[in-house]
N, C-alpha and C positions, 0 to 999 in steps of 0.2 A: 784563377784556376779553372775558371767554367767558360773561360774562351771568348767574354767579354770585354770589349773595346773603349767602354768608360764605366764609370759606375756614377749615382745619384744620391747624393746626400741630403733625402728630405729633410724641412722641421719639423716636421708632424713625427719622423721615427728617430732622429736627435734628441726629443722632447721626448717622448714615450722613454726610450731608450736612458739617456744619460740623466732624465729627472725623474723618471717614474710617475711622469704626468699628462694630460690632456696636450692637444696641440691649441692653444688658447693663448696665443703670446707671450708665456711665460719665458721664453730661450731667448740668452742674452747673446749679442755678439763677442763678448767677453768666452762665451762658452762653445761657439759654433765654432769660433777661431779656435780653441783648444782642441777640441776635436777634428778639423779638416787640418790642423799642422801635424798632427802624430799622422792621423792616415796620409796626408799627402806623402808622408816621407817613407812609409812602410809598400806605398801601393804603387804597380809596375803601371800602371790606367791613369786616365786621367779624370779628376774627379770633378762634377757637378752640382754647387753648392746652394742652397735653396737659401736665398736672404729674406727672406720674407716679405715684408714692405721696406727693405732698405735698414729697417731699424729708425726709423721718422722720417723725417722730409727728406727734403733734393740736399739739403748741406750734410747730412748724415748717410745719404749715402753716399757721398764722395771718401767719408772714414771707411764705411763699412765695404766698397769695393777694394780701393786699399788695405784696408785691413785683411780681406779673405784672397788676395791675390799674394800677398805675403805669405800669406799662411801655405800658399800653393793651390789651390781654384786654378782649375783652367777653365771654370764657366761659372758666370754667378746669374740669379734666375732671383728677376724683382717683380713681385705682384701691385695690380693696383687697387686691394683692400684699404679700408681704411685702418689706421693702426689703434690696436691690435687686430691681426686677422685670426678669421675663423677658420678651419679645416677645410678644405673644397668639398661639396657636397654636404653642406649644414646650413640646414635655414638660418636667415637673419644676414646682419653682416651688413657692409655699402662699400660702395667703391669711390675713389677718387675722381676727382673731374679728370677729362682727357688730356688737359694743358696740364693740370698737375703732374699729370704721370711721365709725359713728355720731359718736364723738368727733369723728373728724377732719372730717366733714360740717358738724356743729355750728359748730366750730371755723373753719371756711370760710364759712361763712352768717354769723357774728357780726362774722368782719373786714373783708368788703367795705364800704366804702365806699360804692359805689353799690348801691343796690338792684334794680336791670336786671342787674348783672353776673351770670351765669348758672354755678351753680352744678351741673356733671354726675358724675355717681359712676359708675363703673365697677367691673364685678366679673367676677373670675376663678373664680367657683366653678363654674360652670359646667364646665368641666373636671376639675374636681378634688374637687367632692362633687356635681355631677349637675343637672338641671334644676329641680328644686323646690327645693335651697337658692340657688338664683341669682332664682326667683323669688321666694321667702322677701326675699333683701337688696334685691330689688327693692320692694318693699313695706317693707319696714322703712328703708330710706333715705331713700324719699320720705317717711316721717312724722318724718323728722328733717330736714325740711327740702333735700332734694336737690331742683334745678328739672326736673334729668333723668337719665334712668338708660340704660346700656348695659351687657348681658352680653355678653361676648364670647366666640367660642367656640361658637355655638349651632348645629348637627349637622344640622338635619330644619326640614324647613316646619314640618310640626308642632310644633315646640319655636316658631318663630319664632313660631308661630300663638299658643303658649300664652302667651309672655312677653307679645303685645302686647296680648292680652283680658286676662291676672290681673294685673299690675300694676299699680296705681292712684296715679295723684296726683303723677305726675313725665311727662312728655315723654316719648317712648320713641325711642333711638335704636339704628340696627344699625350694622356691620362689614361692608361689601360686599368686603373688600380679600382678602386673604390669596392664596396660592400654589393654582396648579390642579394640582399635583402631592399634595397633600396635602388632607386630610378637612378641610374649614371649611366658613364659613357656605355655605350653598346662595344662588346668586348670580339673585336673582330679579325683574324689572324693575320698577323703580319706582315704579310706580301700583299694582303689587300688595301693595310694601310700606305702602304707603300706606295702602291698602284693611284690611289687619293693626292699623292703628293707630302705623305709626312716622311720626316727623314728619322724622327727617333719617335721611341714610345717609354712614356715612364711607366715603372711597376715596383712603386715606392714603397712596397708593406708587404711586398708575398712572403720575402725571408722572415721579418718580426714577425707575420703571423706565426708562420709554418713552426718558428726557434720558441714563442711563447707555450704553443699546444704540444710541443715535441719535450720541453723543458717541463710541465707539468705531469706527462703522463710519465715519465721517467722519475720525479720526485715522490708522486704518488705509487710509484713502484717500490722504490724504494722503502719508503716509509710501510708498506705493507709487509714488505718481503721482514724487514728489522723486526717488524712487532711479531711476527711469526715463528723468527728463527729457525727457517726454514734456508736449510742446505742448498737445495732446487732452485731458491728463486734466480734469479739472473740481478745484477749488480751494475751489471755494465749496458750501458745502452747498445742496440742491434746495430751490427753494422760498422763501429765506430772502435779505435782504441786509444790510446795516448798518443800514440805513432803519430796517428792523423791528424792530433790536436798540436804536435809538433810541427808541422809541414806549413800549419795552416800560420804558428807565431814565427817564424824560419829559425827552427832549433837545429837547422841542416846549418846554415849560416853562422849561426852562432859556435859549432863545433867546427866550422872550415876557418873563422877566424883564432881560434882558439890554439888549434893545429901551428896557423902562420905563425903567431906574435904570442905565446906564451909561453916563456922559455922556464924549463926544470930542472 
């Protein structure tokens, strides 16, 4: 509804979201599949599904591309964490050897089904062995077949600058998201990413922010206005009414079917 051309199914806001937990490994593919099969069939876009590390080695992720390409993925996005991985932009953590990850790339390229399904590799080394081996597995992925590549983690324009000229032969994607309290990507507008050579930018937590602080000050509204008994207070959030929250589940849809095929 807001004119966007795909959407991005973090783990980090699957896990916040449907367990009401840290993004720490905990999200099983048993669960990411439950959730990317209702949205894929609800959503006009096409979605982008974050696997995490595959869910284990190179043989698991041959289930887990299959399994998220069923589900309807039309992009799945394997990091080279060691498993379990940690949230991008959180000390600690390793990364896998560059042959291992290669395996699992391979491995994810061989079991697709469809050949559109978009295959993106992500890497954490960037934090943890510096900007030339991030561009190194950026170049080395795509010649193992990755459709696209994102380092995460990258510090400086200059660094952004550099990944988007040296690596070859994959899609280039950034990380616009992370915390304004802490050192992450430099948050740069759009057209200038563009101008660098990236084709997409992710912004994987603006909404859960924005739904978590918006859902609190409306609860704590509430909960005042009740204990007051006060007429005045307002009940309803600003802005918003049921209508809207119909549009958004297709209550239009549901009474157009209703119309056709329920005979009285």
């Amino acid at each position: 509804k807001s004119g966007y051309k795909a959407a991005y199914f973090g783990g980090s806001a699957i896990t916040n979201t449907l367990l009401g937990m840290p993004d720490a490994g905990y999200l099983t593919l048993t669960e990411m599949e439950f959730i990317v099969s209702r949205a894929a069939d609800r959503s006009p876009i096409p979605l982008m599904v974050d696997a995490d590390t595959g869910y284990g080695d190179a043989v698991s992720v041959v289930n887990t591309v299959r399994t998220l390409e069923r589900a309807g993925a039309a992009a799945v996005m394997i990091e080279d964490q060691v498993t379990p991985p940690r949230c991008g932009h959180v000390a600690g953590g390793a990364v896998i050897s560059i042959e291992e990850m290669i395996g699992k790339i391979k491995a994810a390229v061989d079991s697709r089904k469809d050949e559109d399904l978009f295959i993106l590799a992500r890497s954490d080394a960037r934090r943890l062995e510096g900007i030339d081996a991030a561009i190194e597995r950026g170049n080395r992925f795509a010649e193992a077949g990755a459709d696209g590549f994102m380092a995460d983690g990258l510090l400086s324009v200059g660094e952004l600058t550099r990944m988007g000229d040296e690596v070859k032969g994959a899609i280039r994607f950034t990380n616009i998201g992370g915390s304004r309290k802490k050192r992450t990507t430099p948050k740069l507008p759009l057209h200038e990413l563009r101008d660098m050579g990236y084709a997409v930018a992710l912004l994987g937590l603006q909404t859960l922010r924005a739904g978590s602080v918006q859902a609190l000050r409306v609860l704590n509204q509430l909960r005042t206005s009740a204990a007051s008994d006060s007429s005045e207070s307002p009940f309803h959030p600003p802005n918003s009414s049921v209508a809207d929250l119909g549009l958004f589940v297709g209550k239009d849809l549901f009474r157009e079917l209703e119309r056709e095929y329920v005979r009285k």
